[in-house]
C-alpha positions as CSV (number, residue, x, y, z in Angstrom):
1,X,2.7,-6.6,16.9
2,X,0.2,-9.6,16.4
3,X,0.1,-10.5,12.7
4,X,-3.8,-10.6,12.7
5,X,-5.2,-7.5,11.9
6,X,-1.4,-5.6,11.1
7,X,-2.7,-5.7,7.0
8,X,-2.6,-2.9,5.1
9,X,-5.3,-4.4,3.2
10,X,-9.0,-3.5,3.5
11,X,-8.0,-1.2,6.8
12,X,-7.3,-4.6,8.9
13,X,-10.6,-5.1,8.8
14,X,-10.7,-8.6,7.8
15,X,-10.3,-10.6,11.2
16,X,-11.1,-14.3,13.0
17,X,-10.2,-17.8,11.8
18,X,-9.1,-17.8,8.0
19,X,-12.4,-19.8,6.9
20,X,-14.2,-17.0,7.8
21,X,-12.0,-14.5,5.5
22,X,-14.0,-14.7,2.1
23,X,-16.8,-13.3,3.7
24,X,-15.2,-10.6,4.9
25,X,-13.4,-9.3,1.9
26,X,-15.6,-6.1,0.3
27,X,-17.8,-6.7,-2.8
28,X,-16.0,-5.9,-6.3
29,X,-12.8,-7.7,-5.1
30,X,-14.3,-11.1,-5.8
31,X,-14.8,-9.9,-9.5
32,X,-10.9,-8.5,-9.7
33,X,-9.7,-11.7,-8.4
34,X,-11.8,-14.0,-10.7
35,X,-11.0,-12.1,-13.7
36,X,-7.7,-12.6,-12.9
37,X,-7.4,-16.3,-12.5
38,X,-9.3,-16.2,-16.0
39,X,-6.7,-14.3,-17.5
40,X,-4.0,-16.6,-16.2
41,X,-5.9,-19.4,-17.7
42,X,-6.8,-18.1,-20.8
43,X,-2.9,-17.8,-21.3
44,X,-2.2,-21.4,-20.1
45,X,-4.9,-22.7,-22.8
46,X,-3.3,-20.1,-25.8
47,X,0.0,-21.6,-24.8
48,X,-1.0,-25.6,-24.5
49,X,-3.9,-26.4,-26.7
50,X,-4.2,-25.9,-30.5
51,X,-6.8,-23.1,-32.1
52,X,-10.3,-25.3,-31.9
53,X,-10.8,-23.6,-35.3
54,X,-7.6,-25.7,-36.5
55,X,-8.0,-28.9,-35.4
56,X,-10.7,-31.9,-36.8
57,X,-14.0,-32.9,-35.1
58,X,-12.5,-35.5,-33.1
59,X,-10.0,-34.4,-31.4
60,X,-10.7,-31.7,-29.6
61,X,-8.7,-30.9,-27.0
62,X,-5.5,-31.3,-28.9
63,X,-2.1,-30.4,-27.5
64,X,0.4,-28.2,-29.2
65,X,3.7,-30.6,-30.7
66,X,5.8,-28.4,-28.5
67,X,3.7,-28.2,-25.3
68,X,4.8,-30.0,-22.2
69,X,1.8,-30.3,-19.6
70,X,2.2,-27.3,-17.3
71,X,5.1,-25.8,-18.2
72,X,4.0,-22.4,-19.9
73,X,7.4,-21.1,-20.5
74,X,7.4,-18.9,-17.3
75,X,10.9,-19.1,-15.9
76,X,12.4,-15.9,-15.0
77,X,14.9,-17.5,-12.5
78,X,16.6,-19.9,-15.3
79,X,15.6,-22.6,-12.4
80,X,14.5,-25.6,-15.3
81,X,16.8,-28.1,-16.1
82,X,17.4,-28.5,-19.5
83,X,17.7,-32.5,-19.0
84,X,13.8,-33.5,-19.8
85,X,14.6,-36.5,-17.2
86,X,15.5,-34.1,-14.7
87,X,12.7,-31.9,-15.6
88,X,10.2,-34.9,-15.0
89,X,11.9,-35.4,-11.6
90,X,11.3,-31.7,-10.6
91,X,7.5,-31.6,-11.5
92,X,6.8,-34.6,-9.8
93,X,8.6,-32.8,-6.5
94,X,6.2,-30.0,-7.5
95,X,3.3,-31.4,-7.8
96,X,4.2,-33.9,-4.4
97,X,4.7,-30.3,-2.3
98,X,1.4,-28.8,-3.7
99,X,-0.7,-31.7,-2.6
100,X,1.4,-31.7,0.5
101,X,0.8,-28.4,1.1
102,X,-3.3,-28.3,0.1
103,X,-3.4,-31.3,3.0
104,X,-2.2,-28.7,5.0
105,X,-4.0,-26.1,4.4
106,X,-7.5,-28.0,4.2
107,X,-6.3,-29.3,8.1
108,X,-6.0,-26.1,9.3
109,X,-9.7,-24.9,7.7
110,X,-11.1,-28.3,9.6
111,X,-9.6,-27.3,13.5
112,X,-10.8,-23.8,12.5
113,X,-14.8,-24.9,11.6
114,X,-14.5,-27.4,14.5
115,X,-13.4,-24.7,17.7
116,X,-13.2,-21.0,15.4
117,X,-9.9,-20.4,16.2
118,X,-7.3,-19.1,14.3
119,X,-4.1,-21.5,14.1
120,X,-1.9,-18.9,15.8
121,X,-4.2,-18.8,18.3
122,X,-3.3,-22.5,18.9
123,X,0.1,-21.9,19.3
124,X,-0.3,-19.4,22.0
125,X,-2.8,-21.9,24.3
């Protein structure tokens, strides 16, 4: 079975080259979705910054004592090392895959606007 269209998602109705996919995806999910990357960040800012009501005029923006830049605690796996060099070496691999992997995925998007293919579809020509 071809993986386009085999979603259980929306019927399979969402098809074509992934650029086109926004468009396709039926009103009221966009809301679900946005609320939900609000949530998430509303959590990251209770977790990093300090209360605006508890901190002076200038300098907003402060950091919590005990806050380390985008770690929020979440570590269900026990995967972070306790060593804070080690740590250090492990986000920068983090970050170094994400960027790696946005390349990759805005590369894709570009051969899909040029020829609206999908990238299996390159595979298989």
């Amino acid at each position: 079975e071809a993986v386009e269209g085999s979603s259980f998602l929306f019927d399979a109705s969402i098809s074509g080259p992934a650029i086109s996919h926004p468009g396709q995806v039926p009103g009221g999910w966009d809301a679900l979705i946005i609320a939900g990357i609000g949530f998430a960040e509303l959590q990251r800012a209770k977790t990093g910054w300090v209360d605006p009501a508890e901190v002076k005029f200038d300098q907003a923006g402060a950091l919590n004592a005990d806050y380390y830049p985008g770690d929020i605690g979440f570590d269900p796996l026990g995967l972070k090392p306790e060593d804070p060099e080690e740590l250090d070496i492990m986000i920068t691999k983090e970050l170094q895959n994400g960027r790696l992997a946005m390349l990759a995925a805005a590369g894709f998007l570009a051969q899909e606007a040029v020829d609206g293919k999908g990238i299996l579809e390159h595979f298989s020509s």
